[in-house]
Structure formats: C-alpha cells, structure tokens
N, C-alpha and C positions, 0 to 999 in steps of 0.2 A: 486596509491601509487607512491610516485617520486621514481627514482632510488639514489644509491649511487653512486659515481666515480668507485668503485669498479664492482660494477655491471654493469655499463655503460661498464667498461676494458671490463668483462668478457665476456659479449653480442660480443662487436668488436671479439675479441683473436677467435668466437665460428664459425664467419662466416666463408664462403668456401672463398680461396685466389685467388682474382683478380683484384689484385692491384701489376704493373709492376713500380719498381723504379730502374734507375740506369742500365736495360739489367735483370732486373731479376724479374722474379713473387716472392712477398713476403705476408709473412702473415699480419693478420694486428699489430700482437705482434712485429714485428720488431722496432730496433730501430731507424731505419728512422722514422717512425710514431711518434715515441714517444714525440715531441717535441708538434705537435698540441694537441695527447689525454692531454697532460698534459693541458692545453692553456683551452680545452672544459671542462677537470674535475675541475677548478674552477665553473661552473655553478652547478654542483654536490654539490660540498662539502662545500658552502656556504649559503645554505637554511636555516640552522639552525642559521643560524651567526648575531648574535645581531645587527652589523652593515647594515646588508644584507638583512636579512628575509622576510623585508613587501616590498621591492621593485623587492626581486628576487622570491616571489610567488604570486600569484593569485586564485580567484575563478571562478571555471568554469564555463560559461554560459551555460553549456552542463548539467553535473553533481551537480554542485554544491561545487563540493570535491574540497583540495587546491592543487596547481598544479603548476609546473615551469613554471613564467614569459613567458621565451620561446617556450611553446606549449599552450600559451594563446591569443584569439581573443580581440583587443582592443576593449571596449565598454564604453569607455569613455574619455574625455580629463586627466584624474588623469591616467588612463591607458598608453595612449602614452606619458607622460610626466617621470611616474616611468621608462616604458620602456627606456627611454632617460636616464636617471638620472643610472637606473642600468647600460646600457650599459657604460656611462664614468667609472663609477666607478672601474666596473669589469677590464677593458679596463686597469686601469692603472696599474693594478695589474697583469698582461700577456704582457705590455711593449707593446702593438697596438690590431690587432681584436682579439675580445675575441670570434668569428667565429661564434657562437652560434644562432645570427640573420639571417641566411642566411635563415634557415627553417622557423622560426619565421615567417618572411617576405611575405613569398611566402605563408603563409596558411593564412594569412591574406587578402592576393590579391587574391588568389581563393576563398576565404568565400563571396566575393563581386560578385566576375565576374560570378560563378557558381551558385549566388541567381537569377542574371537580364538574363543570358543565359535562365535559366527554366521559367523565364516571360513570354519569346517574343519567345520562342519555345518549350515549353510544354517538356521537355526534364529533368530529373532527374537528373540531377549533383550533383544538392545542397544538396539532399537526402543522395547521396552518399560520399559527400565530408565529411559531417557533422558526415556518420557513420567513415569513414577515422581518421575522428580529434578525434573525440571519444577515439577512439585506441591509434592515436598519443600520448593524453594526458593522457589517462591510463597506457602508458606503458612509457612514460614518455621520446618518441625520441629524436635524433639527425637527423638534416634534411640538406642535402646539398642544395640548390637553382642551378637545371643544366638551366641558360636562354641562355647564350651568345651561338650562332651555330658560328661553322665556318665559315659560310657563304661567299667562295670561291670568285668568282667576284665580288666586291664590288659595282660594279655600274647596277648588276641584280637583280631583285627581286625572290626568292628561285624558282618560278616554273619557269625562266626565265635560270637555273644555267645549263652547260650543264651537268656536273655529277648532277642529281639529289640528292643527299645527302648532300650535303652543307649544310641543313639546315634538322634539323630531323622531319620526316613525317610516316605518315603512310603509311605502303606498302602492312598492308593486314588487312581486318577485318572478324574476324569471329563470330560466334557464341555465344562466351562466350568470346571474347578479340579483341583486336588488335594484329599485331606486327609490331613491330618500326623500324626503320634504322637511323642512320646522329652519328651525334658527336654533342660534347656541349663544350668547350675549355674555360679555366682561371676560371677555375668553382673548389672556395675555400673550403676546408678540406673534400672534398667527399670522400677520400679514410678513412676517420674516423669518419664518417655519419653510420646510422643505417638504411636511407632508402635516394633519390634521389627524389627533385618533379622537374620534368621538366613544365617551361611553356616556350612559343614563346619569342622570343628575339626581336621581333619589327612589329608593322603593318601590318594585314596580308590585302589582296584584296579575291574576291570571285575564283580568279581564284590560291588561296594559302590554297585552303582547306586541301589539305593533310597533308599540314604544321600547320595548326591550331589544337596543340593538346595538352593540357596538362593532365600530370597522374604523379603518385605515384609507384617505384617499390623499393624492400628493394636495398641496394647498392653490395648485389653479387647476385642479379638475373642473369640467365644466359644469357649468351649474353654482357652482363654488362663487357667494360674491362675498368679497372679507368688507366692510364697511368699518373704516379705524377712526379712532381719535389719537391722534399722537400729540406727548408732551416731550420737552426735552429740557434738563438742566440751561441755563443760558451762558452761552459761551462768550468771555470778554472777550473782545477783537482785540491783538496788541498786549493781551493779558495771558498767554497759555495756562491753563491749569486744564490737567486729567477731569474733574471735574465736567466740564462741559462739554465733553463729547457724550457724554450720559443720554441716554433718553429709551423711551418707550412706547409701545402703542399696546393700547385696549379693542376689540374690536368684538361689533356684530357679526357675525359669520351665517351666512342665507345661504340651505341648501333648497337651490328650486330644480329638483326633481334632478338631482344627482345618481350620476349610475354607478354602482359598487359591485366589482366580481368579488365573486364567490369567497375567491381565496383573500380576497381582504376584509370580509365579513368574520369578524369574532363571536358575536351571539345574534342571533336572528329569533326573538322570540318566547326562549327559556326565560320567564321574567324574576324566579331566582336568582339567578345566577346574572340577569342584568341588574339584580341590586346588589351582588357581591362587588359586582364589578364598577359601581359608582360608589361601593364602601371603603374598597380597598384603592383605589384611587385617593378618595381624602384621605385616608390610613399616612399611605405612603408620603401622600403632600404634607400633609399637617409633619412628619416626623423632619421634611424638607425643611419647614420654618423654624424651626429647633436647630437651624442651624442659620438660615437669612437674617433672622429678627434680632436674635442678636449684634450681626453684625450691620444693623440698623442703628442697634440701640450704642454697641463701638464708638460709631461713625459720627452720632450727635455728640457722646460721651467726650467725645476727642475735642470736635470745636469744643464745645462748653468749656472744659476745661484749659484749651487754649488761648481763649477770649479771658479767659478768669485770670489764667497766668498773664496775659498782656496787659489786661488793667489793674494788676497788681494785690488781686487780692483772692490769688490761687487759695494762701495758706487758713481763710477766715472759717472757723466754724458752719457758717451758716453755707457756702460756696461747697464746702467737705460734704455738707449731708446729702445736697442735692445730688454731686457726684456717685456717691457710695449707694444713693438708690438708684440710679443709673446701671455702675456696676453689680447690684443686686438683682435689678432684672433683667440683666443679660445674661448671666453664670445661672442661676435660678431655671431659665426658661431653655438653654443650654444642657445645663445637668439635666432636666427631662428628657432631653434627647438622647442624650449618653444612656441614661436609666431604659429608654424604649428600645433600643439598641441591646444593651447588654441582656435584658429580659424579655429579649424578642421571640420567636423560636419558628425552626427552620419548617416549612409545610412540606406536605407529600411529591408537590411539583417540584422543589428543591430551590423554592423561593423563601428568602428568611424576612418574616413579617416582623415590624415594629411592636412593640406590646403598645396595645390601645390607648390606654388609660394615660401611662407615661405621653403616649405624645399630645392626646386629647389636653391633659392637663396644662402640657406647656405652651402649645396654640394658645390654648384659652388664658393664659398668661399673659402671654404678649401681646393678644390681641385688647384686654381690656389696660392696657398699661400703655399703648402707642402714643396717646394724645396726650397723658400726663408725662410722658418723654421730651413732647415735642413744647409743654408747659415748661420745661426744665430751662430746656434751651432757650427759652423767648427769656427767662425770668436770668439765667447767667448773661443774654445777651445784651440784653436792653431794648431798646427802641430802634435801634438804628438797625438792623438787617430791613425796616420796613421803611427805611429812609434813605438807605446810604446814594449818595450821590452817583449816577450811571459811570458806565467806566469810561464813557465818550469825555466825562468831564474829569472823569480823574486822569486820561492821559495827555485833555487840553492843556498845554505847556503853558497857558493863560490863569488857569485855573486849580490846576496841579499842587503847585508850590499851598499853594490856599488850605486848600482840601486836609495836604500831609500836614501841615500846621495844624490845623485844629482839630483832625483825628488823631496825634499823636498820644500815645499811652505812656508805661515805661520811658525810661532813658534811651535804656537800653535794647528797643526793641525798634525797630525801621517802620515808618507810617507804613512803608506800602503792606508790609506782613501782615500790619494791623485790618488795611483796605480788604487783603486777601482772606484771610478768616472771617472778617464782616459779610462777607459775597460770598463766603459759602457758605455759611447760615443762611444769608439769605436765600437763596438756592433750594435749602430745607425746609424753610421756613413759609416762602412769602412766592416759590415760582406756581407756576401751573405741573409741573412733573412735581413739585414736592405736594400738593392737593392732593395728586393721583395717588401717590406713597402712603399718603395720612389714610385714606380711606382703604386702601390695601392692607396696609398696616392691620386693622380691623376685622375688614373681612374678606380678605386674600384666602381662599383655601377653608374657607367656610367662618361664619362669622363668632363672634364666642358663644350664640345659644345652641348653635350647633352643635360646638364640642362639650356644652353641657349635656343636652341630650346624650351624644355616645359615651361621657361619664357617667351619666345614670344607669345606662341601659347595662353597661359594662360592668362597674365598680361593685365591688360585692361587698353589699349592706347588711347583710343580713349576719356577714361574720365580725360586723362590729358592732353590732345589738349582743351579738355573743358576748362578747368584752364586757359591756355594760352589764348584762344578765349574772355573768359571773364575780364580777365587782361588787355589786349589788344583791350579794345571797340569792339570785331566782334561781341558777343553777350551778349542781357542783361543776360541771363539766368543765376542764380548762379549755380556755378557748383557741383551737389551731387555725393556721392560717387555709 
C-alpha cells in the first residue's frame, strides 16, 4: 500500500529526535526540516496524478502489487528510462533534487552486488536484502544513501588511517548483529529518511575488511546522531510562489557504535563485492542525474529566457546563443541517459544495469557545465537578482507603487511578473539553498574526476587506436566494434 504525504509527515513527526541543527537537537516536525519534507512529499502526492502516474509507479518483481517508482528494482530498459524521465519531471517542479533517488539508488546496487557476493561465497545477503525490499516496498520508504566516509587522510587507504574511524567499520560482531563506528558526511536529506543504507564509499583491498560493510538501519536507531545543515529557497510572506517551499538538508551522520542485526547486514567483510557495491551505487546515481541536471538546467533555461522575454529582447542574437547552449546541455546530458538506458543490460539478479560510459559521460557533462549555467543566467539577468529590493518593501503600500515604477519592463507585462521572475533568480542565484545547488550541481554523485576515472577505466581505447592503425596503413584489419 503506497503512503500518502501525510502519512510519510506523520511516520517522520513519530520518530525519536536525533537530528542536531543549528546547536540544537530538534524534532523532525521542525521547521528547519520542512523545506526537504515538502521537496520528498511530491513523490507522495503525485501517484495518482494524470500526468504522473505510469511513470511515478511500478510493479513489483517481488509482490506483484503497484508500488512507488522509488522503492522499485529496474528490470528493464523502459524502467531506467521512466526512472529518468520521472526524475526530470519531478525535479522541475522542487526547483533541483527531488532527493527521493538517493534510496532508490542504493537498493538497486545492492540487489546486484548481494546476488554475485552469495555466488562466490555461499553467504545469504541476497536472501536477506530481498526480504529487506520487501518491507521497503510495502511500507512504501524514504531512503537516505550514507556512501561518502570522511575519510580523514586522503592519501591512506581506511585500514592505513591513524584514527581508525575515518571510514565506518565494524568494530564488533556478535551473534545476532554487528556494531558500527565512523561517520558518513554530505549525505543528502537523511535527517527526513525513514531508514539509512550505508554502503563503502570506494575500493576496498583484503586488508579493508572491517570496512567492507554495507546494512540498513531506520534513521533514529540509537547511536545514529544525523548532524544537518539545512538550506531553504526563501519564501515571500504575502507573495505565494511554489518556489519557496523548497529546501534541503545535507548532513553528517555519526555512527557511535551502532547495533545492526544480522538480517539488515548486506556485506560484512567480502571487500569485493563491498566495492561492487560502492560502484554500482554511483552507476545507478550518476544515470539518476541524467535525468535531475537537466531539469536544473530547464529551470534556469526558463527564467533566462523569461527575464529576456520581459525586457524585451527575447528575439536578439546574442540572448538566442546563450539560450540554445542551455538547451544543448540539457538534451546532450539527457540523451546520455537515454543512450545508458537503451544500452544497458539486464544481470543475472534480474537487475537491468545502466551502461557505464553513457552515464559516466553525461554526469561528467553536467557536472563540468553547472557554473557556466549558472554564468548564463547572471549574464541574461543583470544585476538586480543581487539587488532586488526585499519583498517586505515590495508589499509596503508606501513603497510599492515606487518599486513597480521603476522595475517596470515591457508595456505589456505587470511589474509584479517582473518582481516575481527577478526573486526567483534570485533564489538561484544569490540564496543559501541555491550555494548548496551550485556545489551539488558539481559534485552531487561524484565529482567530474571521478567520472573521468570510470571512463578511462571503462572506455575501450584500444578499439579506436584500431580505427587510427587501419586509416593509417599499420593494419589491414577492419576495425570492429
């Protein structure tokens, strides 16, 4: 049975408080929170929704029952492509992540890694994971993704760190669980998650087994401190715009010596397969942003060219370019997603993998284009998103009149339309949630050297030295893909 937003609230509001913002432990009904619950209660409240419906549910490989997109395992290319397609969608309508993919993500990279782990070591993960999703999907979760450790000296490998916690490990196993130590940092809306799956943040060796662990625990297990920073769009008093219900939190997450049974334990030590399981995590996220980033890049595309059209000089040359590179790197980074999709192919667990390359390339897209986006808009907007007068003064009936006078554009276009496009640029532009963005934007989901890396490692080089070789009389052979 999916949830309603209401019931998603009410689940958050019921758990024990251990979520510290600001110097202060707060509940999760705070209004700091309230910017992301809104953000995640679109995926709620739009199941039913004519426009929405067949892309933002699913049937379950498990059950059979229909069930939120998000607590669904792709099994097929029309799967990762909906998933793509809902995510823009959703995305545009929350003004960037609509966060909901983090969990999404991660159960789909352990549906794979925890099938080939019980291969090649007789070991029951898969068993366990699959009763895990079960649940997930019946109860119809929020999942935070905890991958990134802290990971203290950068140039050690975790069992190499002199504080051993840098990276979270196991520090004790018992009989019916483990229990955990480390932290996990820049790890998105977990203080408004209903459970936590941690997996490895990168490559483990045999001599990083304690560190090879991924599990499942709810998000106020005890032990559990989420430590947030929340930002939120700013909301004009007197001014409704969808817009400013917007907001997000980033958070440190402290496991101090957290207890994890058994059956919520996915890998405990196979340090293979904990680095399958922190690769197919990015795999799946990065093919995620192939569908967010764009409608990032939408969403600026839209003001820009709005402000353009109100000051009257929508149709100029020089206004056309900036646009149509806008539009180029959204369809561009887009189309990679489509192409990781369509060239994906289904694994033995009967989970259907993104093709690498395709999604590496388009991350690595978007990620190195966000700022010269965000150049676009400052350079269609002008100066004033970093000026415009508070809206305290734009609804002083003293000051009002003043304001619409000499923000006025067009003839024919109403100062306030004008005020309103300017303030939500600015938003973009100049808030503290649009900072948060810019830098996401980046390196949300791994930064671009990252996805350069898994294009190298990936891309096969050696069959276009072929090309070259054959062009170039060194060999007759024609060169196949």
């Amino acid at each position: 049975m999916m949830r309603t937003s209401e019931e998603y609230r009410q689940d958050l509001y019921k758990m024990k408080p251990n979520v510290y913002v600001r110097g202060k432990k707060v509940r999760r009904d705070s209004d700091e929170l309230s910017g992301g619950i809104n953000v995640i209660s679109k995926t709620f409240d739009l199941v039913d929704n004519e426009y929405f419906k067949d892309i933002l549910t699913a049937k379950s490989h498990l059950t059979g029952k229909k069930i939120n997109r998000f607590t669904h395992i792709n099994q097929s290319v029309e799967d990762l492509m909906k998933k793509q397609e809902v995510t823009r969608k959703l995305c545009r309508l929350v003004g960037g992540c609509i966060q909901r993919c983090m969990g999404c993500d991660a159960i789909n990279g352990l549906s794979v890694a925890t099938y080939f782990c019980d291969l090649e070591h007789g070991t029951d993960y898969h068993k366990k994971f699959l009763d895990y999703l079960k649940e997930f999907q019946e109860r119809d979760l929020v999942a935070a993704c905890a991958q990134t450790d802290v990971k203290g000296d950068r140039s050690k490998r975790p069992h190499e760190q002199s504080d051993p916690d840098m990276y979270v490990r196991v520090v004790e196993k018992r009989s019916d669980g483990v229990v955990v130590r480390g932290a996990k940092n820049c790890i998105t809306m977990a203080a408004v998650a209903d459970e936590i799956i941690v997996v490895p943040t990168r490559a483990m060796t045999e001599k990083d087994v304690n560190y090879s662990v991924a599990f499942a625990v709810p998000a106020d297990t005890d032990g559990v401190k989420i430590i947030s920073r929340t930002s939120k769009l700013r909301a004009p008093e007197g001014l409704k715009m969808p817009q400013g219900e917007i907001g997000d939190d980033e958070n440190l997450i402290i496991f101090d010596d957290v207890f994890v049974p058994w059956e919520r334990v996915f890998i405990c030590g196979e340090y293979k397969y904990a680095t399958l399981a922190a690769h197919l995590f990015a795999l799946f996220h990065r093919h995620s942003y192939t569908g967010c980033k764009p409608a990032s890049t939408d969403i600026m595309m839209g003001f820009g060219a709005l402000i353009a059209e109100y000051n009257g000089v929508y149709d100029r040359p020089n206004i056309r370019e900036k646009l149509v590179e806008l539009a180029a790197t959204a369809e561009l980074v887009y189309a990679a997603g489509v192409a990781s999709a369509v060239f994906g192919r289904k694994t033995p667990a009967g989970t259907y993998l993104p093709n690498e390359v395709y999604a590496n390339v388009g991350r690595r897209h978007a990620g190195l284009n966000y700022y010269k986006e965000l150049e676009i808009l400052a350079e269609l907007a002008g100066g004033l998103p970093a000026a415009l007068p508070f809206v305290e003064d734009y609804l002083n009936p003293e000051t009002r009149p003043l304001i619409e006078k000499y923000i006025k554009r067009k003839s024919d276009v109403p100062p306030e339309h004008v005020y309103r496009c300017l303030f939500g640029i600015s938003n973009i532009l100049c808030s503290s949630l649009g900072g948060v963005q810019a830098v996401a934007g980046v390196h949300g989901g791994g930064s671009p050297v990252m996805e350069e890396i898994l294009i190298w490692r990936t891309y096969n080089f050696e069959k276009k030295k072929d090309i070259a070789k054959y062009l170039a009389g060194i060999s007759e052979e024609i060169p196949k893909d």
